[in-house]
C-alpha positions, 0 to 999 in steps of 0.5 A: 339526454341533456339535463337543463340546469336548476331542474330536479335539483333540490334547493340548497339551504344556508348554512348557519354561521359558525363562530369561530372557536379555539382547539389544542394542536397535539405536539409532535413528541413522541408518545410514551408506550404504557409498560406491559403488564409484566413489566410494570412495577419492575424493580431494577436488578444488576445481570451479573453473571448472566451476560457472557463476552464470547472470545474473539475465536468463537464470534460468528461475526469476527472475520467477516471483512474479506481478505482482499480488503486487509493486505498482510503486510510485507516483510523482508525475507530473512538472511541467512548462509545457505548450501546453495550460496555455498555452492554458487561462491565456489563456482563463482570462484573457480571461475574467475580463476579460469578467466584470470588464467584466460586473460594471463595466457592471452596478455603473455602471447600479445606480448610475444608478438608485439610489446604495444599489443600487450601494452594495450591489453594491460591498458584495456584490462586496468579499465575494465577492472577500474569500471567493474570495481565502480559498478560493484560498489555502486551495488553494495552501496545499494544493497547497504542502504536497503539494509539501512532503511530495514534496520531503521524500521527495526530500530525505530519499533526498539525504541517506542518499545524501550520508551527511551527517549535517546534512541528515538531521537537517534531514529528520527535523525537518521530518518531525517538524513534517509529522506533529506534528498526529497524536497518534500521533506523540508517542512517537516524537517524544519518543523522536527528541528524546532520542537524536537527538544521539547517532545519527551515520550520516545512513542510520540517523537516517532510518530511525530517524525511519521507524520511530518516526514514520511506522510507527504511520502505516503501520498506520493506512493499512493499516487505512484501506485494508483498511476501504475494500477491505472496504466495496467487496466487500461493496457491490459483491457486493450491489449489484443494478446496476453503475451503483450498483458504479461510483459507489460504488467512486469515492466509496470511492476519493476518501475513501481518498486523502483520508484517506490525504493527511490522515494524512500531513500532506497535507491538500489543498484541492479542487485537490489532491485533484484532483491526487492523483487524477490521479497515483493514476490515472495511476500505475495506467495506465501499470503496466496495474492500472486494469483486471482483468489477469491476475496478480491472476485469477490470484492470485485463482484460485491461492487456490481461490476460484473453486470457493467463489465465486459470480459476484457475491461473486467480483466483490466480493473482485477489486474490493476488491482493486483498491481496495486497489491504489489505496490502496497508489498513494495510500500512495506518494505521500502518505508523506514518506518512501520505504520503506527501515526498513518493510516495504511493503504488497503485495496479499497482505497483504489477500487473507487479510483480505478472503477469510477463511474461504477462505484459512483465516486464520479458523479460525485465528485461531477455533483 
């Protein structure tokens, strides 16, 4: 049924002309509460006494960072005669007696058959030991300049402590002569050069020196570990065997803590590196990090990866990670100086490296 327009409609009537007239706009300051009843006509009291500081020990929220994302810092293992080095220089003695025997009775029946083959035998033997003794001082010269840097690193925490303004001046030299090979370090030598004299606190001239030579250092660590992590994760995550996961995980690892010493003035023969290896491990046993623990799953899990991984490329990122805390290790203990002016790196500071577009550092960086 349609409806014709103007029926059944009542008639609309004018509306009155208004005039116009002026009204209050409330502020946008906030509104003050009334006090309860209570409280009102309080006067004000001092709470001595009845606030109590609960230690450190007894804080139900102390701790609750996880331990994944505080790596215990690394320290050489401490040096000391034991039976077993003992043992191992006794038979290392006798048997470099029996090869001198050996070489004796092999050089005397040259000799009884022709006088040139035992010439030649002595010839041969004066070259081998000329190249061994070189080889054996390039190892001591390694393993003497990895001591170098671990008691510059003691000296360095002697003198802030002394406060004594000569034996830090003698620390930063010697840190100046530790890392002068590394071009990176020029500005900040010359910068050293210039206002040495006028710094008179022994604690500010050393870190003055930590933050004018060994920061640009720090970087290129932080980058050589994160290149490392980045590899292992990659290799790891498409690696169809973990035969072929292990053996590249420890190539990975000896050239990290080589190019580590390296930077920072190290430079180890065979030897050292051995020994670097041996601290960087047992450091990494004995804080529990060498296997798969908890805190770092944890971590892992926190940052929603478990929803946005596959098994494998899950297992690429924990790996990488570890990576990463054996470089943090080997940072430690190459550094000639202790963490005081910068900041120290932590396994936080790779996850959003390492696991981009699902912590959201990519879009980002992309926005």
């Amino acid at each position: 049924m349609t409806k014709k327009i103007g029926q059944d409609e009542p008639a609309r009537t004018p509306s009155p002309s208004r005039r116009p007239t002026a009204f209050a706009v409330e502020t946008d300051a906030p509104r003050r509460e009334k006090p309860h009843p209570e409280q009102a006509g309080r006067t004000p009291r001092s709470f001595a006494g009845e606030i109590e500081i609960v230690p450190d020990e007894h804080d139900p929220f102390a701790g609750v960072i996880s331990d994944a994302d505080v790596v215990p810092v690394a320290a050489p293992r401490p040096r000391g005669i034991s039976f077993a080095r003992i043992a191992m220089g006794a038979f290392g003695f006798l048997l470099s007696l029996a090869v001198g025997l050996w070489v004796d009775r092999l050089i005397r029946d040259l000799f009884s058959r022709a006088d040139w083959l035992g010439y030649t035998a002595i010839a041969v033997l004066t070259i081998g030991l000329l190249a061994l003794l070189i080889a054996v001082g390039r190892e001591v010269a390694g393993l003497y300049r990895l001591d170098a840097v671990q008691n510059l690193k003691a000296d360095a925490q002697t003198a802030a402590a002394s406060m004594k303004r000569a034996d830090a001046a003698a620390v930063v030299r010697r840190l100046s002569g530790l890392v002068a090979h590394r071009p990176e370090t020029a500005r900040g030598r010359k910068t050293l050069d210039s206002v040495e004299d006028d710094i008179i606190d022994a604690p500010q001239l050393i870190e003055l020196a930590e933050r004018e030579l060994l920061a640009p250092l720090d970087a290129k660590a932080r980058a050589l570990i994160l290149g490392s992590s980045k590899r292992v994760s990659v290799v790891t995550a498409v690696s169809p065997r973990a035969v072929v996961d292990l053996a590249y995980v420890l190539f990975e690892v000896v050239r990290l803590v080589r190019a580590m010493a390296e930077l920072y003035g190290g430079r180890p023969g065979s030897l050292g590196m051995l020994r670097l290896l041996k601290d960087v491990f047992a450091h990494l046993a004995v804080t529990g990090s060498i296997a798969i623990g908890d805190g770092l799953a944890q971590q892992v899990l926190g940052h929603g990866l478990a929803a946005r991984l596959s098994s494998r490329l899950g297992e690429g990122v924990i790996n990488g990670l570890m990576t990463a805390r054996i470089g943090i290790a080997a940072m430690d203990l190459c550094r000639p100086l202790p963490f005081r002016a910068a900041k120290r790196p932590g396994i936080g500071d790779f996850i959003g490296d390492l696991t981009p577009s699902m912590t959201g550092r990519s879009d980002e960086r992309t926005a």
